[in-house]
TORTORMAR-543193 format. One record per residue (C-alpha): residue number from 0; x, y, z. Coordinates in Angstrom, 1 decimal. Each point is the difference from the previous one (the first is absolute). Layout:
+------+--------+--------+--------+
! resi !      X !      Y !      Z !
+------+--------+--------+--------+
!  NUM !      X !      Y !      Z !
...
+------+--------+--------+--------+
***
This chain:
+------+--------+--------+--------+
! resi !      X !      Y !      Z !
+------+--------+--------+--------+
!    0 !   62.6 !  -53.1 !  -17.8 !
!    1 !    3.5 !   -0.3 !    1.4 !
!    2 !    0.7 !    1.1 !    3.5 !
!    3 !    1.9 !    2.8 !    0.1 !
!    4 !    0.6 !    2.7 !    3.0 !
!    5 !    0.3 !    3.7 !   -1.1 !
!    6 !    0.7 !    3.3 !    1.8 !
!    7 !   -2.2 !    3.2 !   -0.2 !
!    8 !    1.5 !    3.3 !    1.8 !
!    9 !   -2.5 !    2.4 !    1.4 !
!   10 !    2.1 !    3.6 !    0.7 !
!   11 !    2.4 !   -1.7 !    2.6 !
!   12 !   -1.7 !   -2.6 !    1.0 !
!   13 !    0.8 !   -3.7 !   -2.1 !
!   14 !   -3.1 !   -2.6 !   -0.1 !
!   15 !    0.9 !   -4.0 !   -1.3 !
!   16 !   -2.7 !   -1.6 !   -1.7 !
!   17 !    0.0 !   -3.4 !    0.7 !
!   18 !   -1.9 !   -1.8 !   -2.6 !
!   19 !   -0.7 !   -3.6 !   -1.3 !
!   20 !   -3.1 !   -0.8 !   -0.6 !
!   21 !  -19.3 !   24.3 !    5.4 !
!   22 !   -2.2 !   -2.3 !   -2.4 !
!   23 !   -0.3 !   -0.1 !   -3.3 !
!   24 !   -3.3 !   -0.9 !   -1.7 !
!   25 !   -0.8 !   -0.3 !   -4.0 !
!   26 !   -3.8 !    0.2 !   -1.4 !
!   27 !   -2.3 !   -2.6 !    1.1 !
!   28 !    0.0 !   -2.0 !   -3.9 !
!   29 !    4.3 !   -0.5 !    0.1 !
!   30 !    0.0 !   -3.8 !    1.0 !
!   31 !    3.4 !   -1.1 !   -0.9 !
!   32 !    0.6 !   -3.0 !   -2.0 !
!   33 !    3.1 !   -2.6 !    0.7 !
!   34 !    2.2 !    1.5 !   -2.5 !
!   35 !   -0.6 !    3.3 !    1.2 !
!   36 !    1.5 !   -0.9 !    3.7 !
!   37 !    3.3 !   -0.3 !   -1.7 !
!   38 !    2.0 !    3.0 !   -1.4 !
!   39 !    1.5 !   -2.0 !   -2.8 !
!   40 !   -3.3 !   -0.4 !   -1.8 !
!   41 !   -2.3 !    2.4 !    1.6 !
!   42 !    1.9 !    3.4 !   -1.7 !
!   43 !   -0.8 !    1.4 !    3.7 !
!   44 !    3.1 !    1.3 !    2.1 !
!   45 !    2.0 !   -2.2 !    1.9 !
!   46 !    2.1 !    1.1 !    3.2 !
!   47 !    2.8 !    2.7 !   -0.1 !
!   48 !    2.6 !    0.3 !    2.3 !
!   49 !    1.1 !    3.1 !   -1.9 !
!   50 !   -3.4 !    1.9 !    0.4 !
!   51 !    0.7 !   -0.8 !    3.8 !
!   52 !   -1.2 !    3.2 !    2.5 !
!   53 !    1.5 !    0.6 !    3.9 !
!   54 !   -1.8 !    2.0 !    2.2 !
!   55 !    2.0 !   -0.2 !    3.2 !
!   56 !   -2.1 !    0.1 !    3.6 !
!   57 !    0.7 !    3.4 !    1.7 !
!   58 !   -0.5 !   -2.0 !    3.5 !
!   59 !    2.5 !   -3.1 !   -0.1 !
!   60 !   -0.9 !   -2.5 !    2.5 !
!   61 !    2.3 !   -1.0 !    2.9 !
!   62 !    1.9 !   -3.3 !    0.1 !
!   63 !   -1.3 !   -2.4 !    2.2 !
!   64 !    1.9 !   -2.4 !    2.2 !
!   65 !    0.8 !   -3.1 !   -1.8 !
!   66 !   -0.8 !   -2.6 !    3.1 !
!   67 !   -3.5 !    1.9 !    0.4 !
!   68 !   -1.1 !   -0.8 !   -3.6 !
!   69 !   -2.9 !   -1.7 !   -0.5 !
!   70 !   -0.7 !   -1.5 !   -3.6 !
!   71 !   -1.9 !    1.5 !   -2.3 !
!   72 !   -1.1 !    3.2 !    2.8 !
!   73 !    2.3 !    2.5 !   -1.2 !
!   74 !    0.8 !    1.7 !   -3.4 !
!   75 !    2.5 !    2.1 !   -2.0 !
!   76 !   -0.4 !    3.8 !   -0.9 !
!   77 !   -1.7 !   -0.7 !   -3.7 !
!   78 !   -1.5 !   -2.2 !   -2.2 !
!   79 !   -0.1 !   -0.6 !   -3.5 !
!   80 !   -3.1 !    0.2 !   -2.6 !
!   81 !   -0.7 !   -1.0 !   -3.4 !
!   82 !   -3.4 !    0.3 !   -1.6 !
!   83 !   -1.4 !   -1.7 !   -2.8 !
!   84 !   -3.0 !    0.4 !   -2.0 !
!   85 !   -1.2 !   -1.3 !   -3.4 !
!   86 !   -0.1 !    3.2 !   -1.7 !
!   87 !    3.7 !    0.7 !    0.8 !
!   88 !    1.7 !   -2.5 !    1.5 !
!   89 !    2.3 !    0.0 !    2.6 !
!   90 !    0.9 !    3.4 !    1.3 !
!   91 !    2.9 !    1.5 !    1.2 !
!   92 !    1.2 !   -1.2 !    3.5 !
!   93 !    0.2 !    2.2 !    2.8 !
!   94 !    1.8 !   -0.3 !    3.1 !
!   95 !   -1.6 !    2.0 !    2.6 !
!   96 !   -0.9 !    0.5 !    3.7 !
!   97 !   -1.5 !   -2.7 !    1.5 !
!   98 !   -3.7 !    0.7 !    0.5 !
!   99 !   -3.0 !   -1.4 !   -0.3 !
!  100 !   -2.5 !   -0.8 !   -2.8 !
!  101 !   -3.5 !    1.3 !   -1.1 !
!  102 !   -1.6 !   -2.4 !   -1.8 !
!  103 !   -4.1 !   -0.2 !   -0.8 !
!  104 !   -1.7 !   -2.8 !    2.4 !
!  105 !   -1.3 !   -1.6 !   -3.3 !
!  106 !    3.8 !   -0.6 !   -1.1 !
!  107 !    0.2 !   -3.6 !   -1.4 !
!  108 !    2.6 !   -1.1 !    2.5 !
!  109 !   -2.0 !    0.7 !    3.1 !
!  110 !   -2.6 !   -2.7 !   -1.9 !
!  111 !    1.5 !   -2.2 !   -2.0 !
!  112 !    3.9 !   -0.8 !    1.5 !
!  113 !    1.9 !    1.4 !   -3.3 !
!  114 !    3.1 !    0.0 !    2.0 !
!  115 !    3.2 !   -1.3 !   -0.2 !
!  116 !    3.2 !    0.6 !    1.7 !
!  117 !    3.7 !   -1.1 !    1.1 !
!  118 !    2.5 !   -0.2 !    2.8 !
!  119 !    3.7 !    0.9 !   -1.0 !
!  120 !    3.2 !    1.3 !    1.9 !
!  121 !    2.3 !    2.4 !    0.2 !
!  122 !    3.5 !   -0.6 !    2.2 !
!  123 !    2.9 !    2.0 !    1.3 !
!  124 !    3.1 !   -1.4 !   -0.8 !
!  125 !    1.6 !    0.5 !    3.3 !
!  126 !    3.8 !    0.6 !   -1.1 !
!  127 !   -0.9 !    2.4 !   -2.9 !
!  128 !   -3.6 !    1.4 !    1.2 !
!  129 !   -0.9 !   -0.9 !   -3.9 !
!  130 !   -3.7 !   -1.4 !   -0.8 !
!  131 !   -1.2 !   -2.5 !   -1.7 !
!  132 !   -3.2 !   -1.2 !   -1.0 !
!  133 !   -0.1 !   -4.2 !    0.0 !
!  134 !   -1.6 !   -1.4 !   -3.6 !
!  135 !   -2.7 !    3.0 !   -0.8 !
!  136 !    0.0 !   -0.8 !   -3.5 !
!  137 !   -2.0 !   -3.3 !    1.6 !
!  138 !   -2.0 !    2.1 !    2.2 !
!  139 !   -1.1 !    1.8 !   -2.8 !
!  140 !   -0.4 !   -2.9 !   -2.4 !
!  141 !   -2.5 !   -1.7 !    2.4 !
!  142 !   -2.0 !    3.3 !    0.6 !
!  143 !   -0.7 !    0.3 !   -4.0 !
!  144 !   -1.1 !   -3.6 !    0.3 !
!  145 !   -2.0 !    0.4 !    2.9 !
!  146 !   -1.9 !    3.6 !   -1.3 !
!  147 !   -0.6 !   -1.9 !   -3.4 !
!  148 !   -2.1 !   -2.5 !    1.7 !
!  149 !   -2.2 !    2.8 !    1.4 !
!  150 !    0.1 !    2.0 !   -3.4 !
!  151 !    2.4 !    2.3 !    1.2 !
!  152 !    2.2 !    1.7 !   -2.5 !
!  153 !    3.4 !   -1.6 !   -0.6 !
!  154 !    3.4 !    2.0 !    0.3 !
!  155 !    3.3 !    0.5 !   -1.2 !
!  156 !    1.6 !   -2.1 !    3.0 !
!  157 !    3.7 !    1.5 !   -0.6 !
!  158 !   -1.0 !    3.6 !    0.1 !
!  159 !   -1.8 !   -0.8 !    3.2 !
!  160 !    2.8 !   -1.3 !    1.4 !
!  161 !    1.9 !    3.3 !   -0.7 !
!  162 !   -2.5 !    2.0 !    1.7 !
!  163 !    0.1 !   -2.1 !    2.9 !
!  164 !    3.7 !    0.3 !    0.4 !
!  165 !   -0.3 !    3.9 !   -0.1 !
!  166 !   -3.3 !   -0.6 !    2.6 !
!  167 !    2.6 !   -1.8 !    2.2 !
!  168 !    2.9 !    2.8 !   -0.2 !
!  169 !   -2.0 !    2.4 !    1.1 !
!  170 !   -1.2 !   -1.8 !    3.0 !
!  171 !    3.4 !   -1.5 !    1.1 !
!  172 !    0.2 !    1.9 !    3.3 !
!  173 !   -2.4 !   -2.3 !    0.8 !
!  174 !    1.6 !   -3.5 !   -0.2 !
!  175 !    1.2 !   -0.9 !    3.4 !
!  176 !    4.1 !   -0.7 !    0.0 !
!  177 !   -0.2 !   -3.3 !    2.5 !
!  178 !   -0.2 !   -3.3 !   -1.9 !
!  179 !   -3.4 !   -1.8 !   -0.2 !
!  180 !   -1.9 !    3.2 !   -0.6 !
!  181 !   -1.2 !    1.5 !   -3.4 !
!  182 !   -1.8 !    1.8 !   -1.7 !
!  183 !   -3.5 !   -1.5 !   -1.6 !
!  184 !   -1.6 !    1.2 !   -3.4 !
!  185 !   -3.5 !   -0.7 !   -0.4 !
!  186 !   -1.0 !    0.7 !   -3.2 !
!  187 !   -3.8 !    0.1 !   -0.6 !
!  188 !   -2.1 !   -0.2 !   -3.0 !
!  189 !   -3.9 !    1.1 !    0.2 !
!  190 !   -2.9 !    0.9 !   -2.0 !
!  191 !   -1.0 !    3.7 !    0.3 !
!  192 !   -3.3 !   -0.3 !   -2.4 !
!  193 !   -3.2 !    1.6 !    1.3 !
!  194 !   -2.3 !   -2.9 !   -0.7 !
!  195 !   -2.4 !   -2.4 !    1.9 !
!  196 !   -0.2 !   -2.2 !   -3.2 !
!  197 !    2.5 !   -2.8 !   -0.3 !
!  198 !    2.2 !   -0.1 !   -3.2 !
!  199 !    3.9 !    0.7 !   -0.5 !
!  200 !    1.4 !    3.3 !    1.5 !
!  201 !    0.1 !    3.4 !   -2.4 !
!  202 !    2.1 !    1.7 !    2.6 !
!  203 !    3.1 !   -1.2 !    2.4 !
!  204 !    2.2 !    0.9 !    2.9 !
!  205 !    3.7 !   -1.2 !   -0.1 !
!  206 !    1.2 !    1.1 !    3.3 !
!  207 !    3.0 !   -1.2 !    2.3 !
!  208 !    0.7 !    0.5 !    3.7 !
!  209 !    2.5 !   -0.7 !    2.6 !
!  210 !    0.8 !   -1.1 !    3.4 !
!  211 !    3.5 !    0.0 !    2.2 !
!  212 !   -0.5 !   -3.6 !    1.5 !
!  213 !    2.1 !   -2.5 !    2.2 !
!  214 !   -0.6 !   -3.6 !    0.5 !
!  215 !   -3.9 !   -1.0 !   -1.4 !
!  216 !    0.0 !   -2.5 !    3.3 !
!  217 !    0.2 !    1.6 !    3.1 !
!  218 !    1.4 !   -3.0 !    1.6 !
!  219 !    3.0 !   -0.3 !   -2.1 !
!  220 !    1.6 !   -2.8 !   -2.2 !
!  221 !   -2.5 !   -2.4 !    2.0 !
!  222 !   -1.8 !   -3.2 !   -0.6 !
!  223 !   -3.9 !    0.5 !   -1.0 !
!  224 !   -2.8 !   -2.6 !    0.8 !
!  225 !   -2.7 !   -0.8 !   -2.9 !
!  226 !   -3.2 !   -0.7 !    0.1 !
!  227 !   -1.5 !   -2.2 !   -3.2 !
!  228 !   -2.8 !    0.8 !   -1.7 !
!  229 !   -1.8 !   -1.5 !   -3.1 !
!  230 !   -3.4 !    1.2 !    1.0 !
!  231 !    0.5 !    4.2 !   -0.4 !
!  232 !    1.8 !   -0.4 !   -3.8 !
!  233 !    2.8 !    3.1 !   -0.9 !
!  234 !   -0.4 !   -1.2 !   -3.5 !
!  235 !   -1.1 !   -2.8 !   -2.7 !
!  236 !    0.7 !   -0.7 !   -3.7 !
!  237 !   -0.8 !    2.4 !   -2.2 !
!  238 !   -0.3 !    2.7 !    2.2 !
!  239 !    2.3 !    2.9 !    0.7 !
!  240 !    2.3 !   -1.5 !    3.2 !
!  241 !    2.8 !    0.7 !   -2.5 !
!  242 !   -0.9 !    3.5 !    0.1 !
!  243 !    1.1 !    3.0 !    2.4 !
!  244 !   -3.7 !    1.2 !    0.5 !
!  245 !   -1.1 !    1.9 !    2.9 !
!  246 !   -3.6 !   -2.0 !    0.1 !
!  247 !    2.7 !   -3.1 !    0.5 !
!  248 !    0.6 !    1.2 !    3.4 !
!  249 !   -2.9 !    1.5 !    1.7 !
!  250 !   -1.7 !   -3.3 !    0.7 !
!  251 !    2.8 !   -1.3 !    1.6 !
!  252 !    0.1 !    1.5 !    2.7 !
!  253 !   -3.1 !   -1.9 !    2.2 !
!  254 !    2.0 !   -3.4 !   -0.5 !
!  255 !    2.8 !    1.4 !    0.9 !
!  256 !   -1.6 !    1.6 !    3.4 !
!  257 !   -1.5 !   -3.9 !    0.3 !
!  258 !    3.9 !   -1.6 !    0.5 !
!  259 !    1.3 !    3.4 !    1.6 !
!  260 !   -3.1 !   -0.5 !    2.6 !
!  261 !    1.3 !   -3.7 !    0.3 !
!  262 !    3.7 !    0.7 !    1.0 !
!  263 !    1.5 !   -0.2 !   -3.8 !
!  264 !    1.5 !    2.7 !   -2.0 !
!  265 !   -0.9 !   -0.5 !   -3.6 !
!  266 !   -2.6 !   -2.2 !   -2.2 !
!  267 !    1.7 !   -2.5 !   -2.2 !
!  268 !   -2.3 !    0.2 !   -3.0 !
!  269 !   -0.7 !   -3.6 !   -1.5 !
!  270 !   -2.0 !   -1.0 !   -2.8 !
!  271 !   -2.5 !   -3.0 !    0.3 !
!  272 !    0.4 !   -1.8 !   -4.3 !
!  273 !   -3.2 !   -1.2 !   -0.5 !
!  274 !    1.3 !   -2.9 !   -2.3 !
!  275 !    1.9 !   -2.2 !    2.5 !
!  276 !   -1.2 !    2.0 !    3.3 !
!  277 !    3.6 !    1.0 !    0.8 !
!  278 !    0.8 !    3.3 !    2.0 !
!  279 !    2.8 !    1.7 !   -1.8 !
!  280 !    2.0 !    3.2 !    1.7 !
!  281 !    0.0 !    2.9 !   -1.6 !
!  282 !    1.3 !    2.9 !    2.0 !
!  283 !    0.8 !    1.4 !    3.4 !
!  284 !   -2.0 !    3.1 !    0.8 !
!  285 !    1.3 !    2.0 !   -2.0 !
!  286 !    2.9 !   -2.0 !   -1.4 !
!  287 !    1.2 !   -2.6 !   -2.1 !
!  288 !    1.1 !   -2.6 !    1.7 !
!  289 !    2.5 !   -2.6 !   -0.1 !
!  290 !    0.6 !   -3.5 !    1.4 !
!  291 !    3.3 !   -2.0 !    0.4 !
!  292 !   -0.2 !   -3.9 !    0.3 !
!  293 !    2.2 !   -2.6 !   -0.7 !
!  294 !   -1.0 !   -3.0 !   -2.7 !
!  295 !   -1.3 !   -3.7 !    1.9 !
!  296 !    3.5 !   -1.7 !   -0.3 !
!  297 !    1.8 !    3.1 !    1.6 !
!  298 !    2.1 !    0.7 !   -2.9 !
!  299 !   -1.4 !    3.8 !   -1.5 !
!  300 !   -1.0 !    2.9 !    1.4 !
!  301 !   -2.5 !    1.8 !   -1.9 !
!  302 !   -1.1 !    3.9 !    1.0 !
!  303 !   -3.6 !   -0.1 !   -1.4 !
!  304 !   -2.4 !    3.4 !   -0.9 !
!  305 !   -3.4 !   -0.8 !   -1.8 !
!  306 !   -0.2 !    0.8 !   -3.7 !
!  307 !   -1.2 !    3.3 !   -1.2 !
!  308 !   -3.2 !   -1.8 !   -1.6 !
!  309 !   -2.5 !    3.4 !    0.0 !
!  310 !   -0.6 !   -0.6 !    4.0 !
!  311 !    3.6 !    1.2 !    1.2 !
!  312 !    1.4 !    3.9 !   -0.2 !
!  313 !    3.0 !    0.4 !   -2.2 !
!  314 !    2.3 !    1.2 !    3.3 !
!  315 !    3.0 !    1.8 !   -0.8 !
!  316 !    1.4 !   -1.9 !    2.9 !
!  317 !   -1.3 !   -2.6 !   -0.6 !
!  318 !    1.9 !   -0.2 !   -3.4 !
!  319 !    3.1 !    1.5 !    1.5 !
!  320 !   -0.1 !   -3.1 !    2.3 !
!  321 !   -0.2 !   -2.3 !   -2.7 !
!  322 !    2.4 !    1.4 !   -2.2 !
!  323 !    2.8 !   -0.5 !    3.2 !
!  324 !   -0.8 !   -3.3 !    0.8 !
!  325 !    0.3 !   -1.2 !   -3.5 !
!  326 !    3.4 !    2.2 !   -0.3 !
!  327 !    1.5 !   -1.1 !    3.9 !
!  328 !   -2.0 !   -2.8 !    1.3 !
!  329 !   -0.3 !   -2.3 !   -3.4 !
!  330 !    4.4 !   -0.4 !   -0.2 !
!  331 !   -0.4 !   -0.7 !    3.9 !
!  332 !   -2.6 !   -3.7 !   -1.3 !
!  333 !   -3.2 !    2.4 !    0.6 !
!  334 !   -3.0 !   -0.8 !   -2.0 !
!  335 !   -2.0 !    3.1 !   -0.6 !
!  336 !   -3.4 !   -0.1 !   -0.8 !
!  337 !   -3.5 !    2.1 !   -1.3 !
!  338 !   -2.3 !   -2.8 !    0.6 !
!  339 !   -3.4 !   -1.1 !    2.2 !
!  340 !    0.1 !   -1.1 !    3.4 !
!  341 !   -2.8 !   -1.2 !    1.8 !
!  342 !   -0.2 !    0.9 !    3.9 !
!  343 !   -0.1 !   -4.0 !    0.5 !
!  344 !    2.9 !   -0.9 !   -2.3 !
!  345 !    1.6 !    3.3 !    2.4 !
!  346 !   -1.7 !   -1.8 !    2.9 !
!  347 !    1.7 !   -3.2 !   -0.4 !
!  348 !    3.5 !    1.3 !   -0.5 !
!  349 !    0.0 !    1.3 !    3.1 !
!  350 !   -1.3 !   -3.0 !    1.7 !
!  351 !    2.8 !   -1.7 !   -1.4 !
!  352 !    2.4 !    2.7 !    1.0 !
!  353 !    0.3 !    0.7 !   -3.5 !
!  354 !   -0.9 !    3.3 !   -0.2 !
!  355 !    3.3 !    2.4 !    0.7 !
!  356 !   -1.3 !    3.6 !    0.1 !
!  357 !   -3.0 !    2.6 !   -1.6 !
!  358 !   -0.2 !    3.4 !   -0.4 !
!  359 !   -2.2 !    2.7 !   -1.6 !
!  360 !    1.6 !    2.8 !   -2.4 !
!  361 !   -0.9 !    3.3 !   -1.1 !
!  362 !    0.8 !    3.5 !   -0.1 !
!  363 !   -0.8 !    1.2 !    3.1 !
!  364 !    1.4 !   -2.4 !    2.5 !
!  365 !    2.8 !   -1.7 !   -3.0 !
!  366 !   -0.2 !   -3.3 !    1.9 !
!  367 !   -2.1 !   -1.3 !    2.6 !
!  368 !    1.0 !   -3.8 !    1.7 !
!  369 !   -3.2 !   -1.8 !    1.1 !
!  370 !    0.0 !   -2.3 !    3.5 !
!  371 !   -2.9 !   -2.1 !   -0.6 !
!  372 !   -3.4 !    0.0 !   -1.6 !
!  373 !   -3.5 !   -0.6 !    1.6 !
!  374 !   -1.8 !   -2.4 !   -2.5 !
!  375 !   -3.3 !   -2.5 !    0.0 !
!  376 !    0.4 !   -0.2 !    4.2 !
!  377 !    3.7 !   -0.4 !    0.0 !
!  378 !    3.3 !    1.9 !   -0.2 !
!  379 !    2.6 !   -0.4 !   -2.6 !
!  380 !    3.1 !    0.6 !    1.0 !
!  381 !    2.3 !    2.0 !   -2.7 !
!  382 !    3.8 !   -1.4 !    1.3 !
!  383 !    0.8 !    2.6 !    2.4 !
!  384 !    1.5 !   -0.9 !    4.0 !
!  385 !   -1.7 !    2.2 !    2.5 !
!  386 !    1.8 !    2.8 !    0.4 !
!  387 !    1.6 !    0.1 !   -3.5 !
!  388 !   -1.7 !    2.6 !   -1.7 !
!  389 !    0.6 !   -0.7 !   -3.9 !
!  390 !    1.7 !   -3.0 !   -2.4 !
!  391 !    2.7 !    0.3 !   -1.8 !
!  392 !   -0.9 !    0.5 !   -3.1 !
!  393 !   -2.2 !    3.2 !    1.2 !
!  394 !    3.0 !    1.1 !    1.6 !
!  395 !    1.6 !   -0.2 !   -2.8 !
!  396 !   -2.1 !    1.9 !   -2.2 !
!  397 !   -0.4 !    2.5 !    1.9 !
!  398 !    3.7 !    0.7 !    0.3 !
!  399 !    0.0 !   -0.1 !   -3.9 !
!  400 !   -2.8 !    1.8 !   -0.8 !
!  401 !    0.9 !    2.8 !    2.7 !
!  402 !    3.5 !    0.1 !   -1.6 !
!  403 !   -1.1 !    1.3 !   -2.9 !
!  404 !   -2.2 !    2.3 !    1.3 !
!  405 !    2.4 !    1.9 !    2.2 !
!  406 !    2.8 !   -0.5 !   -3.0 !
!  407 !    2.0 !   -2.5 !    1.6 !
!  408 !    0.7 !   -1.6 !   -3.2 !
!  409 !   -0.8 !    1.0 !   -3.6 !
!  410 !   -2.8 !   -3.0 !   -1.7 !
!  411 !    0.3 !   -0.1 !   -3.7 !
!  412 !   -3.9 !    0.3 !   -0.3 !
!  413 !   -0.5 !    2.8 !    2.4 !
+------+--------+--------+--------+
***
């Protein structure tokens, strides 16, 4: 599909679409098959923008302060929904107060994990006050892969892009005006069936929130110290670290209260190859990540991420990173590559003073430079002087990447 960017009015209000890249139950005997999680072949309804329903709140919320928001803690006036079921399909979506949910305590998700989601933003261009969504069409690409992997219907991804851009128009109040802040879209995808049995979902919940947020790390543009671990694994081959799952996350957490208890901010995930015994990164917390070394004989620089290989999410970022560096850093003599790295082969570069700069990517915090990772009783050192808080090449993406957020120049793909 060829990148394209695309304007969508909303009464007064103008939304840019950056792009590339209550429940609902059914009778206990409609299991869906594989071709019937896809509109094209199942005859069910797919998503339409047109059938689209607003019900305003009657009790707007009031703005908070933009240096007291805390990520994730705070949330717009509505929400979107979209139900699905195998008798009829997809329903038509409805924008509506934010509230809670009912849901029965033996709905699937609440046993089994079928849940997906994303992390996307909206920005205020600051000399225009127009939004723009950055690459949804990707966003909404990886969701339909990641809800096909937990039998969750697949959508049309272009009409939910439209309904996100009317989602986000009628929440723009909320974006903060001061550069660095956004507002996030967390799309979520669930299971709504009533069921202790396990088999694929006969009823769905499409839903999408949003949050006013400012920078994901309180600190700032700042350095971040690793801690290594092969022994608590993110993911492995043939698993589904490629995928945006919520049961990705949840254990997590206790390794990463382990390095946070010992002084570090984030896990670096590694992977321990059972064939040659080698400890490969994979990715930062959260992230992807990305290393910068030059070759033995000094004469290339290479800016090195590991291979999306089933183990590594498909970031958005992540790609937008690439797609730069191969555009502005390869004319510079920059050797850009997807390829694996072992934490010794990492290890050794920096021992030989080899190793230039790493940092971590993602939605939330767009770049993230790394000062040094602990690793088999040592520390690795990741380039950076004390005191210098990030390389040049993070620098630099950052500046890029927050350019064309806040409109500072037009991108033929977004």
């Amino acid at each position: 599909m060829s990148p394209h960017r695309t304007t969508t009015k909303v009464g007064n209000r103008k939304v840019t679409k950056s792009s590339q890249i209550t429940s609902t139950t059914t009778s206990k005997d409609a299991t869906p098959s594989l071709e019937k999680l896809d509109p094209k072949t199942s005859g069910l309804a797919d998503i339409d923008p047109s059938k689209l329903e607003i019900t305003k709140t009657t009790s707007p919320k009031d703005i908070e302060d933009p240096d007291k928001l805390v990520f994730g803690k705070s949330f717009t006036d509505h929400m979107l929904t979209i139900p699905w079921d195998t008798t009829n399909g997809w329903h038509p979506p409805h924008i509506k107060p934010y509230t809670n949910f009912s849901l029965d305590p033996a709905t699937t998700v609440f046993h089994y994990a079928f849940c997906c989601f994303e992390g996307m933003k909206a920005f205020r261009n600051p000399r225009d006050s127009s939004i723009s969504l950055f690459r949804p069409q990707a966003n909404m690409a990886r969701l339909n892969s990641s809800g096909c992997r937990i039998a969750l219907p697949m959508f049309s991804e272009s009409a939910m892009v439209q309904l996100l851009a009317r989602f986000v128009a009628l929440e723009e109040r909320f974006i903060p005006h001061a550069r660095g802040y956004s507002l996030y879209l967390r799309p979520t995808f669930i299971s709504t069936q009533v069921s202790l049995g396990v088999g694929p979902p006969s009823s769905a919940l499409l839903y999408v929130i949003a949050s006013p947020v400012g920078p994901y790390y309180t600190t700032g543009f700042k350095a971040v110290s690793l801690q290594a671990s092969s022994t608590a694994i993110r993911a492995w081959p043939g698993g589904v670290g490629d995928k945006k799952l919520g049961s990705n996350y949840a254990p997590c957490i206790v390794p990463q209260m382990e390095a946070a208890r010992q002084g570090f901010q984030q896990n670096l995930w590694l992977f321990k190859d059972p064939k040659d015994g080698e400890e490969y990164i994979s990715e930062v917390g959260t992230m992807n990540l990305f290393v910068a070394i030059r070759s033995k004989d000094g004469k290339t620089k290479e800016l090195v991420t590991p291979p999306l290989d089933g183990t590594i999410l498909v970031g958005i970022t992540r790609d937008s990173v690439l797609q730069l560096a191969r555009e502005r850093m390869v004319p510079q003599g920059w050797k850009v590559s997807e390829r694996s790295m072992s934490m010794r082969e990492m290890a050794e570069a920096s021992d030989e003073g080899r190793l230039i700069e790493a940092f971590g990517a993602g939605t939330a915090a767009v770049v993230a430079p790394v000062r040094r990772i602990s690793w088999n009783g040592r520390m690795v050192e990741c380039g950076l002087e004390e005191g210098v808080e990030g390389g040049d090449v993070a620098r630099q993406m950052k500046t890029w990447i927050e350019g064309i957020h806040y409109g500072d120049e037009e991108h033929p793909w977004w």
